[in-house]
C-alpha positions in Angstrom: -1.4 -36.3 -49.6 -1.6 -35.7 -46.1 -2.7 -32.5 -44.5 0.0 -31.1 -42.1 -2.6 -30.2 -39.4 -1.0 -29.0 -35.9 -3.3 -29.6 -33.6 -3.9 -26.8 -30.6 -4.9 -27.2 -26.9 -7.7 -24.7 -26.5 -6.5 -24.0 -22.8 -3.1 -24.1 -23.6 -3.5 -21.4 -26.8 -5.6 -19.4 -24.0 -2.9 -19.4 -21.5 -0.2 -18.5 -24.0 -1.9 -15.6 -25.8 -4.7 -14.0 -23.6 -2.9 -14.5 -20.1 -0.1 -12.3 -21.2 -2.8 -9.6 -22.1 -5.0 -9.8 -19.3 -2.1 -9.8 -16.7 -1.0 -6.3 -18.9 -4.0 -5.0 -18.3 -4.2 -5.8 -14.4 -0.5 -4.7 -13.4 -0.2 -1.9 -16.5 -3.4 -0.1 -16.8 -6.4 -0.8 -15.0 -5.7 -0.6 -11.2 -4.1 1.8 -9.3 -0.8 1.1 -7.3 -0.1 1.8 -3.3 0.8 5.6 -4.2 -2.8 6.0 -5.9 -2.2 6.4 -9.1 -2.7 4.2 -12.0 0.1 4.1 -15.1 -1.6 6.6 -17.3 -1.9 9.3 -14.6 1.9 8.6 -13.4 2.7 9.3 -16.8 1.2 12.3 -17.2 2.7 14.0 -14.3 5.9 12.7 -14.6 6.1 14.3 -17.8 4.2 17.7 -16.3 7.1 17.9 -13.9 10.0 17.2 -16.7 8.3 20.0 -18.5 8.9 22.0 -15.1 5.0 22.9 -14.4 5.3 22.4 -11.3 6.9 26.1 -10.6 6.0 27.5 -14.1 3.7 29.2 -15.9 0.6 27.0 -17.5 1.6 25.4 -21.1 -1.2 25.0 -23.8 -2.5 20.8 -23.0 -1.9 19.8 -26.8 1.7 20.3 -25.8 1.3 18.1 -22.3 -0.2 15.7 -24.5 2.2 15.4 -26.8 5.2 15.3 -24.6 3.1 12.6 -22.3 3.5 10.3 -25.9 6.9 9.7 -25.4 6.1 7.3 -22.0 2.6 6.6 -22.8 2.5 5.2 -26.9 -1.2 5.3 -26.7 -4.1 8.3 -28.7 -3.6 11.6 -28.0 -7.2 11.7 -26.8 -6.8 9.1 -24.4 -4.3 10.5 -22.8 -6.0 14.1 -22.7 -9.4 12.5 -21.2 -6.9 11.2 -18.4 -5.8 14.8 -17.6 -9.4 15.8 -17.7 -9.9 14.1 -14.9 -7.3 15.0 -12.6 -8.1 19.0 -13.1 -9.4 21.5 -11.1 -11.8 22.6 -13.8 -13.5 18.9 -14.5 -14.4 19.1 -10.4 -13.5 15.3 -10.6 -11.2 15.2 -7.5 -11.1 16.3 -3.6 -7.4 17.3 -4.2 -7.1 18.4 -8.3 -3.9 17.1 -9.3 -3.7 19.7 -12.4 -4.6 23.2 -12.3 -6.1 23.8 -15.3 -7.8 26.9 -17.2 -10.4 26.7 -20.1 -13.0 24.6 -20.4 -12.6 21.0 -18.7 -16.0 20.0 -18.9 -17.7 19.1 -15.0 -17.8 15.6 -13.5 -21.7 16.2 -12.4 -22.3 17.2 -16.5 -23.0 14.2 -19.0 -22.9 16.9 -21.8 -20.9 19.5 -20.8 -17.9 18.5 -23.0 -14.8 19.8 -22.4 -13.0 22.0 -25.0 -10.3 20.6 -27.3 -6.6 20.4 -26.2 -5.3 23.5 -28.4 -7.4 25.6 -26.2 -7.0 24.5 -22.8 -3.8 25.2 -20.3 -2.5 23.6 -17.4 0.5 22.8 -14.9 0.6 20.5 -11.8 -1.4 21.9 -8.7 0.7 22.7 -5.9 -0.2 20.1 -4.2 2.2 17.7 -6.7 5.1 18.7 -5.0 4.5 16.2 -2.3 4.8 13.5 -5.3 8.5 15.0 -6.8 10.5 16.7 -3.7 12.2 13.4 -3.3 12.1 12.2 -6.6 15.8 12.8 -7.1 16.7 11.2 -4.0 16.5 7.4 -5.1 13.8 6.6 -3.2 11.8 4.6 -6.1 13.0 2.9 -9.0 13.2 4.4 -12.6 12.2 2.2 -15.6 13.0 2.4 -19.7 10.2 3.5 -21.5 9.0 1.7 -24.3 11.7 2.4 -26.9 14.4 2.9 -24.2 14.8 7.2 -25.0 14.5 7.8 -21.3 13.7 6.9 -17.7 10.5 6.7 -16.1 9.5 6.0 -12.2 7.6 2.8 -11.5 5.9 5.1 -8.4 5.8 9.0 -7.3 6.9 9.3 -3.5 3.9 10.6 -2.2 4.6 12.1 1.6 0.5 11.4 2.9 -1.8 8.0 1.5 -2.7 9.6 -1.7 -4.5 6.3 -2.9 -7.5 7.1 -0.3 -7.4 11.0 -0.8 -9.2 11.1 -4.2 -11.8 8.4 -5.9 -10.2 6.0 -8.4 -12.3 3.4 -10.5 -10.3 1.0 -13.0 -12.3 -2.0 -14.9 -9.9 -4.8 -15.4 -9.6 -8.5 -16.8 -11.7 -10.2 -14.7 -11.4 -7.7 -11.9 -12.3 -3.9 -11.0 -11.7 -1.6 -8.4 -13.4 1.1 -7.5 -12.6 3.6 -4.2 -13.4 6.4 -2.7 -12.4 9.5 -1.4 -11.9 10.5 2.0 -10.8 14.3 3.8 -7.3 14.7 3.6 -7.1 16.5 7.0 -9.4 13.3 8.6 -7.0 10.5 6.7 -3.5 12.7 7.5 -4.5 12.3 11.2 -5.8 8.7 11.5 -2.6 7.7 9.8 -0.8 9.6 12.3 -2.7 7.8 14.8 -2.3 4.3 13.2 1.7 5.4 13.3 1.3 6.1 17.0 -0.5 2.8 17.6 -1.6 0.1 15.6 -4.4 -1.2 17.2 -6.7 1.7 16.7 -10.6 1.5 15.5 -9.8 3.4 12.3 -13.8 4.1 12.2 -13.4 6.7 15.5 -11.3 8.4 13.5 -12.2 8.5 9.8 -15.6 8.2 10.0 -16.6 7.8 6.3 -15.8 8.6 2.5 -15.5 12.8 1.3 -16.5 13.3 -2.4 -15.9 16.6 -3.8 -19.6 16.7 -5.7 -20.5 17.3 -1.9 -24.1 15.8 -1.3 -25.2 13.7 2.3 -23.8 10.3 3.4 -26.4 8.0 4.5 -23.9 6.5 7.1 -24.9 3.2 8.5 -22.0 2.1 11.3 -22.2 -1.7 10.3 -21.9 -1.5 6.5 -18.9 1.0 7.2 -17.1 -0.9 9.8 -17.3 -3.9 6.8 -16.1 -2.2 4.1 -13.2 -0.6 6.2 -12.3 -4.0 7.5 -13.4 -5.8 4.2 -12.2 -3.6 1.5 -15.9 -4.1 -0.1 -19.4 -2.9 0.5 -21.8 -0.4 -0.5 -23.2 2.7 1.2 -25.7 5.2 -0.2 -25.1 9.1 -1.3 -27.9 11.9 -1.6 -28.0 15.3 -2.9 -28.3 18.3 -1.4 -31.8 20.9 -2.0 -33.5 23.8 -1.0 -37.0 25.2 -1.0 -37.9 28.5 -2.3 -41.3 29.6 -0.8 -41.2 32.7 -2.4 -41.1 31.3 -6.1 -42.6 28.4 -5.3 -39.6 25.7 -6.1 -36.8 23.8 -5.3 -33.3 23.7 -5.9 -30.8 20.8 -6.2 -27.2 22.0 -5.9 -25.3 19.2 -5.0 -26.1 15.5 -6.6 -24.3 12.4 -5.5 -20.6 11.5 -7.0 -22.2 8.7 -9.2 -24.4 10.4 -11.2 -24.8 13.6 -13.4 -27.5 16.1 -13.6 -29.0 15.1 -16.8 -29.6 11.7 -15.7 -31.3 13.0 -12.7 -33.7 15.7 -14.6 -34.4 12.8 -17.2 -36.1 10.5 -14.4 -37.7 13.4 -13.1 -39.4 14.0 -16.4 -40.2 10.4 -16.5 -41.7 10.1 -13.4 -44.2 13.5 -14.3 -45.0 12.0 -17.3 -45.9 8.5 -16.0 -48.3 10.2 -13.2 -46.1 8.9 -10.6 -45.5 13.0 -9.2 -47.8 15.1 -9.6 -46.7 18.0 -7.8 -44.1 19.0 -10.4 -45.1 21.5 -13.4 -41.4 22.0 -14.8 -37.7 20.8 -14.1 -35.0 22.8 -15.6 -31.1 22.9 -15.6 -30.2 26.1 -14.4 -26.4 25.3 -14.3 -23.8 28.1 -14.2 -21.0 29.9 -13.5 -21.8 29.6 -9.7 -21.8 25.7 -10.1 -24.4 23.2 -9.9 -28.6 23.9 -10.0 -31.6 22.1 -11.3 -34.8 23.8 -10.5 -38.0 21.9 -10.0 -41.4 24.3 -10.1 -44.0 22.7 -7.9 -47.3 23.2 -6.8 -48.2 25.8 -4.1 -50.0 22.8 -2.2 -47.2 20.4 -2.6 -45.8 18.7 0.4 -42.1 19.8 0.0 -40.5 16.6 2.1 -42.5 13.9 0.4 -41.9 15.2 -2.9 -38.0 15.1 -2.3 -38.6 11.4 -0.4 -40.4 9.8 -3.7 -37.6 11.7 -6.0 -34.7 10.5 -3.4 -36.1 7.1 -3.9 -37.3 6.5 -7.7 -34.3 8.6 -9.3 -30.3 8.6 -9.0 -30.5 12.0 -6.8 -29.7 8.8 -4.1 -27.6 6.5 -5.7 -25.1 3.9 -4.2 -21.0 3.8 -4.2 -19.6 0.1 -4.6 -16.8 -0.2 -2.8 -13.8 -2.4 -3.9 -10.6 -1.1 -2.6 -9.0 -3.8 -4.9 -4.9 -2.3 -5.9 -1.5 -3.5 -6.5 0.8 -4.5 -3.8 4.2 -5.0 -5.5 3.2 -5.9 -8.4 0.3 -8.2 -7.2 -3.5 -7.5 -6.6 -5.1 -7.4 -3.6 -8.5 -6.0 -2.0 -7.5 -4.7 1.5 -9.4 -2.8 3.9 -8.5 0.8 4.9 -6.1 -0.3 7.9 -4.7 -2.3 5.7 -4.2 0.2 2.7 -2.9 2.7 5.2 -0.5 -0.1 7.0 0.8 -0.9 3.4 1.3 2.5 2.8 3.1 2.9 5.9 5.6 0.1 4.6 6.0 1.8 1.3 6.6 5.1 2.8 9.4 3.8 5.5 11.0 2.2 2.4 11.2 5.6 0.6 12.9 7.2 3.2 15.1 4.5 3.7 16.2 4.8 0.0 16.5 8.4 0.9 18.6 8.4 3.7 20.8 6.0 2.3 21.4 8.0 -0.8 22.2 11.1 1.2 24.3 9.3 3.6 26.2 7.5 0.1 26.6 11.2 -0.7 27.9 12.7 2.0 30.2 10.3 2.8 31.7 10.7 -0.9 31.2 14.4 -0.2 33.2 13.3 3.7 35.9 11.4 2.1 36.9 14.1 -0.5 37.2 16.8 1.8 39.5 14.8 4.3 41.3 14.4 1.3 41.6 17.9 0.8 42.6 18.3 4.6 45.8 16.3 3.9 47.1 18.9 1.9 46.4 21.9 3.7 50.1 21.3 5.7 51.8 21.5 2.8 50.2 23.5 -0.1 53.7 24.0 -1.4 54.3 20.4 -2.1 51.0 19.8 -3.7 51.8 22.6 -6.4 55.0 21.3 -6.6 54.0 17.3 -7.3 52.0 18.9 -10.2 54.2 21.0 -11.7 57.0 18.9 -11.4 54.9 16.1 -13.3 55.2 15.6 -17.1 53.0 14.2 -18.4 49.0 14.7 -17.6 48.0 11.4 -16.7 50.7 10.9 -14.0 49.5 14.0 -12.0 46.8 11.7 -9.9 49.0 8.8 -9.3 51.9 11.3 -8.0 49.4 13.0 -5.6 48.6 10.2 -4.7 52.0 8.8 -4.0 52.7 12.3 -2.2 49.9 12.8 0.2 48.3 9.3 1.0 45.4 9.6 -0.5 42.6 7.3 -3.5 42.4 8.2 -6.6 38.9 10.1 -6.1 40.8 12.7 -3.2 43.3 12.9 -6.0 41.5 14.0 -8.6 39.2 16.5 -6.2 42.9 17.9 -5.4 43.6 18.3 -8.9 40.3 19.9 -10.2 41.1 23.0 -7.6 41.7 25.9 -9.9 45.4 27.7 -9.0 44.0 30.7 -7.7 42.5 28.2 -5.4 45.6 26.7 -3.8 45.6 28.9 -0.7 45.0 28.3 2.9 41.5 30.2 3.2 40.3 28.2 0.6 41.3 25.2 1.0 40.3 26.4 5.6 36.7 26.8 4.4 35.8 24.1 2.4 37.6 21.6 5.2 35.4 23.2 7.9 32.2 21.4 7.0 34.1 17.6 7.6 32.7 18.5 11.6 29.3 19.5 10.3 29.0 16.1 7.8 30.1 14.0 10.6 27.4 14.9 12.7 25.0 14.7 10.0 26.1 11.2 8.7 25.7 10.0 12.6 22.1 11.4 12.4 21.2 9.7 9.2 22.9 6.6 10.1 20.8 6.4 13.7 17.7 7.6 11.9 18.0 4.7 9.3 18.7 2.4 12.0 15.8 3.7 14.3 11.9 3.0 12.7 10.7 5.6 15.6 12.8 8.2 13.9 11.1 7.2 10.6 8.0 7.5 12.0 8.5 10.6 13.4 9.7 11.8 10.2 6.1 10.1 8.5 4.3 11.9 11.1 6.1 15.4 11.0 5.4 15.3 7.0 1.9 14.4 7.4 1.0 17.1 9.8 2.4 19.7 7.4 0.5 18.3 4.4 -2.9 18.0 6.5 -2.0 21.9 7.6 -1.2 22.8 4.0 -4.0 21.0 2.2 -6.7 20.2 4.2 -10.1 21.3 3.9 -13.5 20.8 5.3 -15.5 18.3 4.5 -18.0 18.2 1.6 -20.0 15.4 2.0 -22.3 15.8 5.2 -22.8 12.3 7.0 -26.3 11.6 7.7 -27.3 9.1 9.9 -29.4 6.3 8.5 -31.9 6.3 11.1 -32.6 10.1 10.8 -33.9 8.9 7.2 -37.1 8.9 6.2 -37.9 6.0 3.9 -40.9 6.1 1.0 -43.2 2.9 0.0 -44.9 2.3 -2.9 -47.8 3.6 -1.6 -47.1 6.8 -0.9 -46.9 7.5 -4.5 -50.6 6.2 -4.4 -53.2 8.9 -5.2 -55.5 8.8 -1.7 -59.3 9.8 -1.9 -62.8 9.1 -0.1 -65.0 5.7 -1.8 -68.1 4.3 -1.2 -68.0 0.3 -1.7 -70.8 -1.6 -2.4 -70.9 -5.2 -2.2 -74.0 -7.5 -3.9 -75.6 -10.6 -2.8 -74.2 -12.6 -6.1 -70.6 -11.6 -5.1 -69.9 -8.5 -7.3 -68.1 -5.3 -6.0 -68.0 -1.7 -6.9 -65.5 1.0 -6.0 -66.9 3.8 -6.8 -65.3 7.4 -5.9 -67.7 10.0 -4.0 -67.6 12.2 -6.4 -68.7 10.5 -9.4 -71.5 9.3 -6.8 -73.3 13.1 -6.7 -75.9 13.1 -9.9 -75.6 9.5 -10.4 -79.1 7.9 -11.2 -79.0 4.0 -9.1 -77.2 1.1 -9.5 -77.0 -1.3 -12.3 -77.2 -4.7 -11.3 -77.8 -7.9 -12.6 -81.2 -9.6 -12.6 -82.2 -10.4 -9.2 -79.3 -9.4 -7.4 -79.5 -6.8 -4.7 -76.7 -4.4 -2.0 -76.1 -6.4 0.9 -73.9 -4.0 2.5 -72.6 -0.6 2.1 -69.2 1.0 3.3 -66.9 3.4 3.4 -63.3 3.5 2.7 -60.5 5.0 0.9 -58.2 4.6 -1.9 -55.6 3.1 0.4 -58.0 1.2 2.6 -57.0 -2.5 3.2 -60.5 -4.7 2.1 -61.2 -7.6 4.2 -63.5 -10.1 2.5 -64.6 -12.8 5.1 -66.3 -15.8 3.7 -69.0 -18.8 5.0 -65.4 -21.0 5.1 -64.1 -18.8 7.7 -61.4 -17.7 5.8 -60.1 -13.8 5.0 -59.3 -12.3 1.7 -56.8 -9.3 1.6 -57.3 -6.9 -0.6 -55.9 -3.7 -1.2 -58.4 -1.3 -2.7 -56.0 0.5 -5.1 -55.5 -2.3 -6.6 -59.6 -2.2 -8.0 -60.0 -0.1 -10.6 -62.7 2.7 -10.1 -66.0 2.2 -11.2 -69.5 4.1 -12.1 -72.5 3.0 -10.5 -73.7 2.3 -14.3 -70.8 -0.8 -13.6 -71.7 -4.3 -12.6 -68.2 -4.2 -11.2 -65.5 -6.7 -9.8 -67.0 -10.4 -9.5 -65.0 -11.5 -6.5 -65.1 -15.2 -6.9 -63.1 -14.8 -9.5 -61.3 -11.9 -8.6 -60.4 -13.5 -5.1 -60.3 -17.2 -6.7 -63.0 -18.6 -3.6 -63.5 -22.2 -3.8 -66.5 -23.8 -4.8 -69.4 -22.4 -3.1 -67.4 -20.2 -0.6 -69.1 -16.9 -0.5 -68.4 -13.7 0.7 -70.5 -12.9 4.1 -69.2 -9.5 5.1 -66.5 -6.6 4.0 -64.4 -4.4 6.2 -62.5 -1.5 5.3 -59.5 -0.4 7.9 -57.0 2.1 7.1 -55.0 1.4 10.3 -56.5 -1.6 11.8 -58.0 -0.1 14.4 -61.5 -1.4 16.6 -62.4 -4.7 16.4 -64.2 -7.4 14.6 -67.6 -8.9 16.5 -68.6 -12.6 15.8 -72.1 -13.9 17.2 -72.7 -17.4 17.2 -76.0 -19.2 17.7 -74.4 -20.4 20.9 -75.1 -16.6 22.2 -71.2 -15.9 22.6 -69.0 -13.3 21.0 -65.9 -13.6 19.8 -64.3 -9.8 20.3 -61.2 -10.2 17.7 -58.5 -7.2 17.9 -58.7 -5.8 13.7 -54.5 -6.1 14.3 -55.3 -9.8 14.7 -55.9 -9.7 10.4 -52.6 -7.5 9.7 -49.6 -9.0 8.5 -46.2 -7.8 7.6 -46.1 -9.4 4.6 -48.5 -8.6 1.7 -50.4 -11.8 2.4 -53.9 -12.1 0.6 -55.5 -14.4 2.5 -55.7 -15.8 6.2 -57.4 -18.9 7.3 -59.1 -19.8 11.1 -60.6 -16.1 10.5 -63.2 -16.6 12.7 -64.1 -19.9 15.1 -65.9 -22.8 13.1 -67.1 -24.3 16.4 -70.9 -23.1 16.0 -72.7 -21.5 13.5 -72.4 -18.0 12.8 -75.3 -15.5 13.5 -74.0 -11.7 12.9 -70.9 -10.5 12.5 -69.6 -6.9 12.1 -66.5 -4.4 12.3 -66.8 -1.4 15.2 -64.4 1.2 15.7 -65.2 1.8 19.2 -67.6 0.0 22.0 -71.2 0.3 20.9 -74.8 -1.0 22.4 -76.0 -3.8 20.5 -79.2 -5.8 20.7 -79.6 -9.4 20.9 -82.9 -11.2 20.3 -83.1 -14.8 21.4 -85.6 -17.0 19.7 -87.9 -17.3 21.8 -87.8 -13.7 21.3 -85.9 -12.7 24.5 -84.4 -9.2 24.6 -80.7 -7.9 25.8 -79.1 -4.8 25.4 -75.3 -4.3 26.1 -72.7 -2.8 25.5 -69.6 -4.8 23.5 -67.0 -3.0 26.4 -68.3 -5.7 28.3 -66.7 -8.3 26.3 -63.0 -8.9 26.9 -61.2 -8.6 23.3 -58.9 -11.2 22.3 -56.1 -11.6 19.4 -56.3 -15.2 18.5 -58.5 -14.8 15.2 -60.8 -18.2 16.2 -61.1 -17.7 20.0 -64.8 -18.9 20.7 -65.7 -15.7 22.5 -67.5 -15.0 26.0 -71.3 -15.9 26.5 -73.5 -13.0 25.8 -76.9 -14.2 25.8 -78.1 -17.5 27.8 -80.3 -20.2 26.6 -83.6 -20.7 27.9 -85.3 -23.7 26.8 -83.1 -24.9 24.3 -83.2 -21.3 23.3 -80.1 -20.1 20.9 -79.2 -16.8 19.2 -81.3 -15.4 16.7 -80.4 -11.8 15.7 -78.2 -8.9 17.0 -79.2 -5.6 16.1 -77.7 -1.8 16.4 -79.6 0.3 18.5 -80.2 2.5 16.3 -82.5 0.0 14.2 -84.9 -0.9 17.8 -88.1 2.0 18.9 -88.5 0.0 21.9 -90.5 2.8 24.3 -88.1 2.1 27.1 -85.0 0.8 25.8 -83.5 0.2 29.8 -86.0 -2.4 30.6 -83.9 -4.4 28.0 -80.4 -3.3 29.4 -78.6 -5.7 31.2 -74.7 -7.4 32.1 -73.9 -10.4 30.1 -74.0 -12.9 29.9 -77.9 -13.0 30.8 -81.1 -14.9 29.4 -82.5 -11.5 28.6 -85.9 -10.0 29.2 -89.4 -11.2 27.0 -90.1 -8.2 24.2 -93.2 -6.0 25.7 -96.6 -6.6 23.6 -96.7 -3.1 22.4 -92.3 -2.9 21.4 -93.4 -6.4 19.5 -96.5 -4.5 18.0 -94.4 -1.3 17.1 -91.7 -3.9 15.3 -94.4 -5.6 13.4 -95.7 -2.4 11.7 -92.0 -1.1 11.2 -90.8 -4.4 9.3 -94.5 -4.0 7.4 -93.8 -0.3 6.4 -90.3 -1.5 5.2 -91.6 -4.7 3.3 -94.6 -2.6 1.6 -91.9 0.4 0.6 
């Protein structure tokens, strides 16, 4: 027996049963349309207004909710977390579209929960009735809803571009959107602008997003410029504190509209706990009545801006806003840019009052035509109470009027509905006396429909009165990106004085001065010995320079501190040298400042600018960091110009000072001659001044380059006991 398999296209089953879906969820639910509302919200204040809470006095919400049910099928809950949102209590929204009282949670609050719906009240804010004035008027279409009870708009009229005034984010199938806010007052009057002239910078005149959580705009021009032309981009919000010298703390009342304060104190916490600030001793939520407030207690030393720049930068008290200004445009998605969204409003907006006019002009013409019916009869009342008394039967009375005065059936039956006591000249004079008045009007309408400046001016006239009614001051400062000060990674570094020791088999110690005082020598291994001591600090940049001129980077943070009890780092490894490459000489710089000499047996100098060895990139290690064309006698770091002393070998003397030397910035230059040879004479040692007792130290001075002067018998005696006193102790 056969099995009666049907066999399905995947694609095919896809198409049919999740397209369907997906599209729902796009069109129906998830992004908002061109008057800035998404399905769900629409819903909601439809049913607000039908309730009449516009005018009225504030119902319990349970009851909202449950009358909201009948266009939107979905949980109770749901629909009350929508209206959550859109109150004046949850703080959610420049312009709240629901004034609310009770407890609607805050938008800045991840566990301030908001109180159930049999305890709450609300009606529509005032500013709804810029959404329903012209509701009646035609001027958007009215849909079933779901089980065909009653009618439903497909959009609200809105008079100004409510789908920029106040932040919307909507997750889709395969798409999001998320927008911000901007000031009513600044988007009323660009769009008054952009109706006065379409080639306007829309950046001159609204110069970047409002939130109602308030906080500081980081505003950088050329991000801006491309998410207002682009529809996409990101920019970056801060909040908003204040010292208290007097209690010694400071005070966040304004976070960015991303975030919520919990989040925020939680990464504070972390960051005290991991070491990373120190200056903190408690964080608290000190949230109120008054609004928004998270305390931080700091230390009395603490450096108030660099505290709030490492807190700015390692928790979401600066956080970033996504832009994708991605909504439906009849029916279809698209991600415009704010010209765009505005110009499409525009559109929408022109069609409303189109729909408008021509329903009141469809009226008043009725309205027109009945009355000049009624005119007909004002000559002869007499005959008009005759026709229907005279007539039989009901149903004859029209088409006799009709037959009698020259008039449709409509003017017929207006005639007829006129009450007896009606039937007399003043009446019938009064009501005929407004045919003059609807003429005129009907010619206004008429050139107003025909006339887009007229529409325009109407746009304008109506956007100038909402800015007056409902605008308000902005909320969210703007900041310019440049006035920011920006935080590394090392400023979160502990700084403090070291002593570095370096050893002839390649080990280093780090060692901090204070576990220096009382300590009782070094430990070393067998044999080895301190070639050279210096001094540094924790955020010193080390410079290792090797026998195969090359430089090693290291910073010394990353060594770990050490006891003089320690062998310490071994730096072959530590630095991975090649096979016998050794370390020669360490420098410490901070700044890299002074200079770098190099003596070669050649007698020149090589006078290497320290900013020669500093990169922009964290590079470890440089090669060509000295010249390889002679041999290398001495070389050491100087901060400033210094005497030196050079010793030929056949013991020739010159002291100079390194100003005389020219610095250069190429790392391997071959340097300027210093001391000249003399019979095959080359360099032998260079000295400090300090380390010479020669009895008349100017008989040695001299400008390079020079052969120098033969050491005196009794400075050559004096150095022979010295270097005997040090070899005996």
């Amino acid at each position: 027996m056969k099995n009666n398999i049907k066999k399905l296209n995947v694609i095919d089953t896809i198409e049919t049963n999740y397209m369907p879906y997906s599209m729902s969820v796009i069109v129906s639910r998830a992004l908002p349309e061109i008057d800035g509302l998404k399905p769900s919200h629409r819903k909601l204040l439809y049913t607000m207004y039908k309730m009449g809470l516009l005018k009225g006095q504030k119902t319990k919400s349970a009851n909202i909710v449950g009358q909201t049910m009948r266009l939107n099928p979905h949980s109770d809950m749901a629909i009350y977390e929508t209206m959550v949102r859109l109150t004046r209590g949850n703080e959610t929204l420049l312009h709240p579209y629901v004034d609310s009282k009770g407890n609607f949670g805050k938008n800045y609050s991840r566990d301030m929960a908001f109180a159930a719906p049999r305890y709450t009240e609300a009606k529509l804010d005032s500013i709804c009735e810029e959404f329903f004035n012209e509701i009646g008027n035609d001027t958007v279409d009215f849909v079933p809803n779901y089980d065909n009870t009653m009618q439903e708009p497909t959009l609200l009229p809105t008079t100004f571009p409510n789908i920029l005034v106040n932040p919307n984010l909507g997750i889709a199938v395969g798409m999001a959107s998320s927008i911000c806010s901007f000031n009513l007052r600044e988007l009323c009057d660009t769009t008054v602008r952009l109706l006065e002239d379409e080639g306007i910078d829309v950046i001159e005149y609204l110069k970047a997003p409002d939130f109602s959580s308030g906080g500081e705009l980081i505003y950088n021009q050329k991000d801006m410029r491309k998410i207002y032309e682009e529809g996409r981009g990101t920019f970056y919000l801060r909040g908003k504190y204040r010292y208290d010298k007097a209690n010694s703390c400071i005070d966040i009342y304004e976070i960015p509209y991303t975030t919520n304060a919990e989040t925020i104190i939680d990464q504070v916490t972390e960051l005290v706990k991991a070491g990373t600030i120190k200056e903190i001793t408690d964080v608290r939520d000190e949230t109120d009545k008054n609004g928004l407030k998270i305390t931080l207690d700091i230390k009395k030393s603490a450096d108030v801006e660099q505290l709030m720049l490492k807190i700015f930068k390692y928790t979401k008290l600066q956080d970033s806003f996504s832009c994708n200004f991605n909504i439906l445009v009849n029916g279809h998605p698209r991600v415009l840019g704010v010209k765009a969204i505005l110009l499409e409003w525009i559109d929408f907006r022109v069609g409303c009052i189109k729909r408008g006019l021509r329903y009141d002009i469809e009226r008043k013409t009725e309205k027109l035509h009945l009355l000049r019916g009624l005119e007909k009869i004002l000559l002869d009342l007499d005959k008009a109470v005759q026709i229907v008394r005279d007539t039989k039967k009901d149903k004859e009375v029209i088409p006799n009027l009709m037959k009698g005065f020259e008039v449709d059936a409509a003017q017929a039956e207006f005639i007829a509905e006129i009450k007896l006591r009606n039937f007399n000249q003043e009446y019938i004079l009064m009501k005929t006396k407004d045919i003059k008045d609807l003429e005129k009007e009907l010619k206004n309408l008429e050139e107003t429909l025909n006339s887009e400046k007229k529409m325009k001016k109407i746009i304008i006239k109506q956007l100038d009165a909402v800015s007056k009614k409902y605008g308000q001051d902005r909320k969210t400062d703007i900041v310019e990106e440049h006035h920011i000060e920006e935080i590394s990674p090392e400023d979160l570094i502990e700084d403090y004085n070291i002593k570095l020791f370096l050893t002839k088999e390649g080990y280093l110690k780090k060692i901090p001065l204070i576990s220096l005082r009382g300590s009782n020598g070094h430990k070393l291994k067998e044999g080895d010995t301190i070639i050279q001591e210096i001094d540094g600090t924790n955020k010193s940049d080390l410079l290792f320079f090797t026998n195969k001129h090359t430089v090693y980077k290291k910073k010394v943070y990353e060594l770990e501190d050490c006891k003089t009890s320690n062998l310490g780092d071994y730096l072959p490894n530590l630095l991975a040298l090649e096979e016998k490459e050794e370390i020669i000489y360490m420098a410490a710089t901070a700044d890299y400042s002074g200079y770098m000499l190099f003596f070669f047996k050649n007698g020149k100098c090589a006078k290497i600018d320290m900013s020669s060895y500093e990169t922009k990139t964290n590079r470890t290690q440089l090669a060509n960091a000295y010249s390889d064309s002679d041999p290398l006698v001495y070389l050491m770091k100087i901060k400033e110009d210094i005497e030196l002393v050079a010793i030929s070998s056949i013991k020739k003397v010159l002291i100079f000072n390194t100003e005389q030397i020219n610095s250069k910035t190429t790392r391997n230059s071959q340097g300027v001659q210093v001391l000249k040879s003399k019979n095959s004479s080359v360099l032998a040692e260079i000295k400090l001044i300090e380390e010479i007792q020669y009895q008349d130290p100017d008989y040695y001075r001299g400008n390079i380059p020079a052969v120098g002067t033969f050491l005196k018998k009794e400075d050559e005696e004096k150095q022979s006991q010295q270097l005997q006193f040090l070899l005996e102790e």
